[in-house]
C-alpha positions in Angstrom: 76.2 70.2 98.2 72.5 70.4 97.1 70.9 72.7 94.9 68.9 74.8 97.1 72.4 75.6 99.5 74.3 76.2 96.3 71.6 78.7 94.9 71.3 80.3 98.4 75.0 80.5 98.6 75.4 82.5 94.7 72.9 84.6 96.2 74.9 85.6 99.3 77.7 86.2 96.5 75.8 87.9 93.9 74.0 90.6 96.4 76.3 91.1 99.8 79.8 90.1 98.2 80.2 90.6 94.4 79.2 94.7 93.9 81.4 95.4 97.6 84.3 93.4 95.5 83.9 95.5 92.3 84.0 98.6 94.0 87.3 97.9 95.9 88.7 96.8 93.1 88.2 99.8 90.7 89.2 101.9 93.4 92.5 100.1 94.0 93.3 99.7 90.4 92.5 103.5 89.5 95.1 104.4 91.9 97.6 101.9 90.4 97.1 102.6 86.7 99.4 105.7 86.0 97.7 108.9 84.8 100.4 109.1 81.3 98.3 105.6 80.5 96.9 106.0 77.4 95.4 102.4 77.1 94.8 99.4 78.9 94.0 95.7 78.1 91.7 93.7 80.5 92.4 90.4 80.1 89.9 88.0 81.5 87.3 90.8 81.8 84.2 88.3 82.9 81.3 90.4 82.1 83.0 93.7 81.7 82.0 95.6 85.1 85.3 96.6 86.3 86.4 97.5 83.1 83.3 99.8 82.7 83.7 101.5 85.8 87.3 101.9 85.1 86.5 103.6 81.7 84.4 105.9 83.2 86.6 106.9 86.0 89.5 107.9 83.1 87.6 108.7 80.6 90.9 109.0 79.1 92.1 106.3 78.3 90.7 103.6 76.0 89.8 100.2 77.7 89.5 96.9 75.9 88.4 93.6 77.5 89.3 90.3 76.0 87.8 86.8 77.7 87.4 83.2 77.0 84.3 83.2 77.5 80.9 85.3 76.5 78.6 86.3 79.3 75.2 87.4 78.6 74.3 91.0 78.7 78.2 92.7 78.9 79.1 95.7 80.1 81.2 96.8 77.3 82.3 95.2 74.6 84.6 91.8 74.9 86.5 90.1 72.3 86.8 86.4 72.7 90.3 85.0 72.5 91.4 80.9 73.3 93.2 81.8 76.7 96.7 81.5 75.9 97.5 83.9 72.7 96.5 87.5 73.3 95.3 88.5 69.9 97.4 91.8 69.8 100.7 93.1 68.7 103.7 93.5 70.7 103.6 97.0 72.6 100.3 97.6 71.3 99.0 98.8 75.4 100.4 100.9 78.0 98.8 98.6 80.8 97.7 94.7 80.6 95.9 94.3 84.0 94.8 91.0 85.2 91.9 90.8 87.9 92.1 87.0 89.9 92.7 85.7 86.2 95.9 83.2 86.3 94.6 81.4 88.8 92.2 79.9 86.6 94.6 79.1 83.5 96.6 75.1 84.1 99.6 77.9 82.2 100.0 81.1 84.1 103.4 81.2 82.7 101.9 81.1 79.4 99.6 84.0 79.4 102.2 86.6 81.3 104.6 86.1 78.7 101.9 87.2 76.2 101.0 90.1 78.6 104.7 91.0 79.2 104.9 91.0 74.8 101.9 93.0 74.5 102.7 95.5 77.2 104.4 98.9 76.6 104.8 99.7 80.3 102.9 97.9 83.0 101.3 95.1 84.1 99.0 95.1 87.4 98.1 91.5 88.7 95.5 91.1 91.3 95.3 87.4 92.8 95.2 85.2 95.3 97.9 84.0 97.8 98.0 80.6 99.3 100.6 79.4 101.4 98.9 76.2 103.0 96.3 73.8 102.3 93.7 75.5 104.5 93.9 78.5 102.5 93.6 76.6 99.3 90.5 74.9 100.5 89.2 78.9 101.5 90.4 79.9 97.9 88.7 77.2 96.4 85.5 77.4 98.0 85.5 81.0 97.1 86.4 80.4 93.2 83.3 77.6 93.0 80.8 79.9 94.4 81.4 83.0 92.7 82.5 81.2 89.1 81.2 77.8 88.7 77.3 78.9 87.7 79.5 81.2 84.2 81.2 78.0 83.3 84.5 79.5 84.5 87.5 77.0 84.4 88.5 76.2 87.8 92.0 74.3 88.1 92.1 76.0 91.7 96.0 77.0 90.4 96.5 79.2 93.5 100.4 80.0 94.1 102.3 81.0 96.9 104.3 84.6 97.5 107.5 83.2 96.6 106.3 81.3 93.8 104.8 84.5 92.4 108.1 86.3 92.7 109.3 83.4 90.5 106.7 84.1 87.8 107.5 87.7 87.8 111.1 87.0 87.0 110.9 84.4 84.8 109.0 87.0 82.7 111.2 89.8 83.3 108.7 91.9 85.7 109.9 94.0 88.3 107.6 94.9 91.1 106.3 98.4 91.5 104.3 97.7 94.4 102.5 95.0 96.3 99.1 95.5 98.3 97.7 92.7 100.2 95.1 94.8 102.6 92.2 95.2 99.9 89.7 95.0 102.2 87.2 93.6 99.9 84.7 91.6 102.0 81.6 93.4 104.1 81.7 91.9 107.7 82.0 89.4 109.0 83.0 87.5 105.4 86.4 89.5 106.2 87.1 87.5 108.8 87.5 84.5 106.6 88.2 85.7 103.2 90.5 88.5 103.2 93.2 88.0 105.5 96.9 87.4 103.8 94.8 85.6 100.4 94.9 88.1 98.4 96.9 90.8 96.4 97.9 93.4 93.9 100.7 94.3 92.2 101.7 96.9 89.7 104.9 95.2 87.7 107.4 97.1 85.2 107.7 95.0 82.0 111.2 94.9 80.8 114.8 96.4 82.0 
């Protein structure tokens, strides 16, 4: 792909796609995140948006984003940690929420067992779904336009429902609920991108 289609494509991202995304997001999540939450941990913030918006929707709670990876100009303040250790105690946040994270790590395993450690109460997940190899190639196509041009790790590490229900219990997460109808594309984007790719779950950590 040349240079010119891939700028034209971020573009398409950046201005029709990305601030729609955002919006359904922090709407979904605000209804997920219960109001006795006293803090939450977003881990694999990117450049802070949703966890801005989220802070200022419940102003109170206190909101901390950790990332890999500095981004220029943040919306709030992001401590940088190597991907695999959170750099907290155990039980040291209500909520650990997780926003099309795991896909990108070679170890998903790996970083919700640190969530699960560092969790008090909950853990919300929103990711993709990919049950063939069409809808890895859709996934992927997606993850390289909207995360490529930040130097975003992209194993394209997409997992089916079922193996997702594995992950949960290996870690000893029980399922609160499940959306998969986030609506997050404008028309006719939908058509393509949302579908049965995507979704978001609130998880209990523990017994």
């Amino acid at each position: 792909m040349n240079t010119l289609t891939s700028s034209v494509l971020r573009n398409i991202h950046s201005h029709l796609i990305y601030n729609r995304r955002i919006r359904q997001l922090h709407h979904h999540v605000t209804e997920l995140i219960s109001p006795t939450t006293h803090s939450v941990l977003d881990v694999g913030c990117g450049d802070g948006l949703l966890t801005s918006l989220l802070s200022h929707s419940l102003p109170h709670m206190y909101f901390q984003g950790i990332d890999v990876l500095e981004r220029p100009k943040p919306h709030v303040n992001i401590k940088l940690f190597d991907g695999y250790t959170i750099p907290y105690r155990d039980k040291s946040f209500d909520t650990v929420l997780f926003v099309d994270v795991l896909h990108h790590t070679t170890h998903p395993d790996r970083l919700l067992r640190e969530a699960a450690r560092v969790a008090r109460k909950h853990i919300i997940i929103k990711d993709h779904i990919s049950e063939s190899v069409i809808d890895a190639q859709v996934l992927s196509f997606m993850d390289w336009v909207g995360n490529a041009c930040h130097r975003v790790a992209l194993p394209y590490n997409y997992k089916s429902t079922l193996q997702w229900q594995q992950l949960a219990t290996q870690q000893n997460l029980h399922p609160i609920t499940i959306r998969n109808d986030l609506a997050l594309y404008p028309m006719p984007f939908n058509y393509l991108f949302d579908q049965h790719l995507h979704f978001l779950g609130k998880f209990r950590v523990g017994a």
